[in-house]
Each structure stands twice: as C-alpha cells, then as structure tokens.
VEXLO-16238 format. One record per atom (N, C-alpha, C): residue number from 1; x negated, z negated, y. Coordinates in steps of 0.02 Angstrom, whole numbers, plus 50000, padded with zeros to 5 digits. Atoms other than C-alpha are relative to their C-alpha. Example, Ala and Ser with C-alpha at 12.3 -4.5 7.8 and 13.67 -1.06 7.14 Angstrom:
<rs>
+-----+-------+-------+-------+
! pos !    c1 !    c3 !    c2 !
+-----+-------+-------+-------+
!   1 ! 49955 ! 50000 ! 49941 !
!   1 ! 49385 ! 49610 ! 49775 !
!   1 ! 49955 ! 50000 ! 50060 !
!   2 ! 50042 ! 50003 ! 49941 !
!   2 ! 49316 ! 49643 ! 49947 !
!   2 ! 50039 ! 49963 ! 50055 !
+-----+-------+-------+-------+
</rs>
This chain:
<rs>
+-----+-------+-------+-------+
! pos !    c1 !    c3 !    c2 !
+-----+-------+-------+-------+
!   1 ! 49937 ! 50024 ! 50027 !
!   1 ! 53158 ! 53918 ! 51289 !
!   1 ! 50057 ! 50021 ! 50045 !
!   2 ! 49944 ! 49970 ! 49982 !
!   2 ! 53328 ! 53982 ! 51331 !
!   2 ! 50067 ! 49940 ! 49977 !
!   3 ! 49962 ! 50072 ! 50051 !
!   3 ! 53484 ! 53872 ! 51314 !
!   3 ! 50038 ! 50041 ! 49951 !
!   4 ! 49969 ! 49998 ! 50067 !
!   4 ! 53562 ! 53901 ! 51160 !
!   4 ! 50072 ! 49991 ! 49995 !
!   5 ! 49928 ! 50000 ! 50021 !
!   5 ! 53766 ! 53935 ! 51135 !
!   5 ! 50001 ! 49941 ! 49957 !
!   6 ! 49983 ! 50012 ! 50061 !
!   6 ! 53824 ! 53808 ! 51035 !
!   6 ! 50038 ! 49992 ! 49935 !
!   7 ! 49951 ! 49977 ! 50072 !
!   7 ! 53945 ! 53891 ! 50947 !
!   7 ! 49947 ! 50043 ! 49950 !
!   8 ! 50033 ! 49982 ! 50049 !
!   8 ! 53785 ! 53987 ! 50869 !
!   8 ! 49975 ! 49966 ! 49956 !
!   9 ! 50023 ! 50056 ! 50030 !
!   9 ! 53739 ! 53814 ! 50791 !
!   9 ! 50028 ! 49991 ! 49931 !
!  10 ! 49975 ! 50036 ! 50073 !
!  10 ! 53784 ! 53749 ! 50606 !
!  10 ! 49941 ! 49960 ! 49984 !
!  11 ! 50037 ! 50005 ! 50050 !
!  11 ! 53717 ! 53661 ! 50497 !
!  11 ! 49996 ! 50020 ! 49947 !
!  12 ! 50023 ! 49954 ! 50052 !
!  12 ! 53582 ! 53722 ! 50396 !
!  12 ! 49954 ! 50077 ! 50029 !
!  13 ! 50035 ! 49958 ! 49957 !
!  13 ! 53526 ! 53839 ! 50572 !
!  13 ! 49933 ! 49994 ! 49992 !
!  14 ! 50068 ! 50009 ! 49987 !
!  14 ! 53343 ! 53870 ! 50563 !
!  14 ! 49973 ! 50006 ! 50076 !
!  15 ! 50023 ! 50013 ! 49938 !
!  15 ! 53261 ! 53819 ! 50727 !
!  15 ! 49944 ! 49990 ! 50011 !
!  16 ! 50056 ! 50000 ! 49962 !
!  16 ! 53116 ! 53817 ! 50835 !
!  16 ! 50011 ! 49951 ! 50021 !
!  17 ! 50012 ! 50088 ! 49938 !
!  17 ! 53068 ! 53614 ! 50895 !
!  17 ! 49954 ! 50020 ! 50046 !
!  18 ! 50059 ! 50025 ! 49950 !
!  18 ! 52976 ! 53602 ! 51033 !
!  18 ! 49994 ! 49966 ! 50041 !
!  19 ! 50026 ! 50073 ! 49989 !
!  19 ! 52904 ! 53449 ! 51040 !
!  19 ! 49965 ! 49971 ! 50041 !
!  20 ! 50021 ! 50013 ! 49925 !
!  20 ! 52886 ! 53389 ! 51212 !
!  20 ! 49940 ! 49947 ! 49986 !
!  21 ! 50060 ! 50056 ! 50021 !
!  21 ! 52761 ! 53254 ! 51143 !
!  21 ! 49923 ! 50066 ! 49988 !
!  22 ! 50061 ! 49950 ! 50026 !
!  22 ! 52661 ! 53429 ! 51063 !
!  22 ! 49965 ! 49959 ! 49937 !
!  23 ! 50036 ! 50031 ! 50050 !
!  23 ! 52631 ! 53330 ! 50922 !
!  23 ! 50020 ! 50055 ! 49899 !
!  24 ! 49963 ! 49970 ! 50042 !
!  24 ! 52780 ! 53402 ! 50792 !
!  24 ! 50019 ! 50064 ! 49998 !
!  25 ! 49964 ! 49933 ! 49973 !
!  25 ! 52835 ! 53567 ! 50855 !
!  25 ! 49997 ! 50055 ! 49936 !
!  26 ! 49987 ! 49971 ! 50070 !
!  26 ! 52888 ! 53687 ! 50723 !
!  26 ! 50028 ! 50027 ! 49965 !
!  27 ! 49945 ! 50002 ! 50023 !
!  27 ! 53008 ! 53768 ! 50605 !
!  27 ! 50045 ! 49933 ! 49971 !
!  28 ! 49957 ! 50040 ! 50009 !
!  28 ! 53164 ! 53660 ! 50580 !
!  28 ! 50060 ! 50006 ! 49981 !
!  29 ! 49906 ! 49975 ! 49999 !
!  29 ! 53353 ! 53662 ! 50500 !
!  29 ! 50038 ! 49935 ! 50024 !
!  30 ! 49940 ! 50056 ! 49997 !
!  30 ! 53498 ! 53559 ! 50560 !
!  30 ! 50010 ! 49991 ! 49973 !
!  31 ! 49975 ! 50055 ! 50071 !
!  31 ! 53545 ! 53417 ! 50470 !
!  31 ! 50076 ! 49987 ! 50002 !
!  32 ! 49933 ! 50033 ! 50015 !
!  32 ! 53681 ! 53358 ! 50560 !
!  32 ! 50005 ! 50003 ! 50115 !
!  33 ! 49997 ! 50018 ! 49906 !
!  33 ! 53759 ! 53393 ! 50766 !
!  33 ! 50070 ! 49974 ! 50003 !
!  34 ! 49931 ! 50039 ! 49970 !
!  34 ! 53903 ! 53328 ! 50853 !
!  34 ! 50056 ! 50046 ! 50007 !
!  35 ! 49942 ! 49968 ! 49993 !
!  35 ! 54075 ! 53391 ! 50840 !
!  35 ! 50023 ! 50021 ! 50076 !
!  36 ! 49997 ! 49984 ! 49935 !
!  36 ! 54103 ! 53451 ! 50998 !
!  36 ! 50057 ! 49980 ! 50019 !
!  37 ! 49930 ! 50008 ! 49988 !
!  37 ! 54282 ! 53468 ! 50985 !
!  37 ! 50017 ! 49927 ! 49992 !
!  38 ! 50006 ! 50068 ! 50017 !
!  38 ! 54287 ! 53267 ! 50921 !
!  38 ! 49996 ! 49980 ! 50064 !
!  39 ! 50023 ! 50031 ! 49963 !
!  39 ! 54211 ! 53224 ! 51046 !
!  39 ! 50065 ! 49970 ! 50069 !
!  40 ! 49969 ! 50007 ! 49927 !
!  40 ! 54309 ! 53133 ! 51208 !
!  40 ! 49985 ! 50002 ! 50049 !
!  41 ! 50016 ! 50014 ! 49929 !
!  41 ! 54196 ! 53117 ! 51344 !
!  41 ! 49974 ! 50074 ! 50005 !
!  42 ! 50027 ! 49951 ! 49974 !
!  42 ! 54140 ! 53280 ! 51446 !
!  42 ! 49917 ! 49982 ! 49978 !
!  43 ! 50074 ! 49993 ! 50000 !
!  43 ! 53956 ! 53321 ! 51379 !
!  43 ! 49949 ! 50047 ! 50046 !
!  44 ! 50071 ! 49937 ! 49963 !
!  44 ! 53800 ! 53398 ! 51476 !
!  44 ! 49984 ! 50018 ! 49955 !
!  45 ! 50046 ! 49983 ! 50047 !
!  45 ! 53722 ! 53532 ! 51376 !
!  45 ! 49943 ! 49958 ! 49992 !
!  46 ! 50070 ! 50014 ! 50028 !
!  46 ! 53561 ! 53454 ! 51405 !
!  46 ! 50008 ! 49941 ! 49969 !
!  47 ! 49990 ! 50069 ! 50017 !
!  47 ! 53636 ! 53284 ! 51336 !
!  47 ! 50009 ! 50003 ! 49914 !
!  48 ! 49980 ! 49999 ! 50058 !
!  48 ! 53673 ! 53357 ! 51172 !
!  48 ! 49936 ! 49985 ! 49943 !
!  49 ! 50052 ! 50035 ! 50052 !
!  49 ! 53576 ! 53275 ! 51028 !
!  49 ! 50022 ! 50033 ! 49921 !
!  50 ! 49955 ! 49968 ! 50043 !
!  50 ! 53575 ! 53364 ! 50876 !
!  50 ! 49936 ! 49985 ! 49930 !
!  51 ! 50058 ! 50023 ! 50070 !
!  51 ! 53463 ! 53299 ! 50686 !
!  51 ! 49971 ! 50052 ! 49951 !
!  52 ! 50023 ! 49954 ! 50030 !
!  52 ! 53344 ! 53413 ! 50627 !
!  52 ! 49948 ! 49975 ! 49943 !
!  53 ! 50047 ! 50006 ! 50059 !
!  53 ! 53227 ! 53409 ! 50464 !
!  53 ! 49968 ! 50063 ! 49982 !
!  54 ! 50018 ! 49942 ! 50040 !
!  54 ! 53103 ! 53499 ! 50387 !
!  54 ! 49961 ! 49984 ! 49939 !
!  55 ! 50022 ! 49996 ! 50047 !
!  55 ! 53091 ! 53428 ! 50224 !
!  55 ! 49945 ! 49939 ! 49986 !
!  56 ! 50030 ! 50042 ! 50012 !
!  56 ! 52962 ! 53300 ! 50266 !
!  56 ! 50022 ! 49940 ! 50043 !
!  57 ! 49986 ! 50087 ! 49963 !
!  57 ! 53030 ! 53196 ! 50407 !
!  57 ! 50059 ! 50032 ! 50048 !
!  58 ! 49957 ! 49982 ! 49963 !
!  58 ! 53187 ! 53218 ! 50517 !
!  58 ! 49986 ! 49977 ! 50092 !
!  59 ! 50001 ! 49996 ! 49927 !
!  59 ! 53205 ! 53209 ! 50723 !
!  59 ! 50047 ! 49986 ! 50024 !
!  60 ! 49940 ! 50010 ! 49937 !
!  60 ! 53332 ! 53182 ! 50843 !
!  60 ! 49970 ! 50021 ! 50075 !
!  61 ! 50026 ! 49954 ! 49962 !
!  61 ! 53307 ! 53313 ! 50960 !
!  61 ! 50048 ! 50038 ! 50053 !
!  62 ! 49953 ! 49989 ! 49983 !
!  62 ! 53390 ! 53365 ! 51128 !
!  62 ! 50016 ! 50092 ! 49973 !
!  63 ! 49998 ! 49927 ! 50000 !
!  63 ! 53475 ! 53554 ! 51108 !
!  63 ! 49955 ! 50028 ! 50039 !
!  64 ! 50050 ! 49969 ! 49940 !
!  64 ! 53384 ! 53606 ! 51260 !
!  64 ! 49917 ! 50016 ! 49973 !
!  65 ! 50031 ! 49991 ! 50038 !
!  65 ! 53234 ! 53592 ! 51149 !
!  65 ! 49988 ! 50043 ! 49945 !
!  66 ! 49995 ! 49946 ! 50066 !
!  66 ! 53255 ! 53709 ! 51022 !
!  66 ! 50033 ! 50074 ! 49994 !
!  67 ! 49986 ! 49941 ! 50002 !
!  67 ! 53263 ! 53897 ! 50989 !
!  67 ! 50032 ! 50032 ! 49956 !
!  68 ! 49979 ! 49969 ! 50062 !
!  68 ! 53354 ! 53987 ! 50863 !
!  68 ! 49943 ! 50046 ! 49952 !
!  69 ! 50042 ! 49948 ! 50026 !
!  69 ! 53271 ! 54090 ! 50737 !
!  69 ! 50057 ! 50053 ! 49973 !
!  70 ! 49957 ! 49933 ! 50027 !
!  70 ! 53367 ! 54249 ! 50686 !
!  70 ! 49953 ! 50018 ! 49955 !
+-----+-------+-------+-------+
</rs>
C-alpha cells in the first residue's frame, strides 16, 4: 500500500480494502468521504475515514488502507 492523493478520490472510486482484520479485504467503491475543504480542524492523512461498499455490506475504512484501482 502506498498513500493515496486525495484529490484522486470521488465518489464512486473503485478501491482495494485491506482489511487489517484479513477477514473482508477486497474490491470496493466509495460511498461517501469527507470534504476536505469543509472541514475546520487540520487532518492527518492517516486520520482520514472514508465509507466504502460493495454492494453487500459497507465499511468505514481508514484512507491509509486502501489502493486505487485504475
């Protein structure tokens, strides 16, 4: 894993989880991340939390976790 820009992010990105548990890990699209710009307080990348699905069950998953797929 590599960290991930997240101006390459939307929703609707297809992503790579990987599921520090090793239970879920998987393809995934964003559902739904945090406005960045919104935001007021200074964020850590690794703090960023961002809601992924794939159709059968959704996540809440840090960025640092997840790969892009091109």
């Amino acid at each position: 894993m590599k960290n991930i820009d997240i101006q390459e992010l939307s929703i609707g990105t297809k992503v790579y989880w990987h599921d520090p548990a090793g239970e879920t890990s998987g393809i995934y699209e964003i559902l739904i991340m945090p406005d960045i710009e919104m935001t007021n307080e200074k964020l850590e990348y690794d703090d960023l939390i961002l809601l992924i699905g794939d159709g059968f069950g959704k996540a809440e998953v840090f960025i640092s976790e997840l790969d892009i797929l091109y």
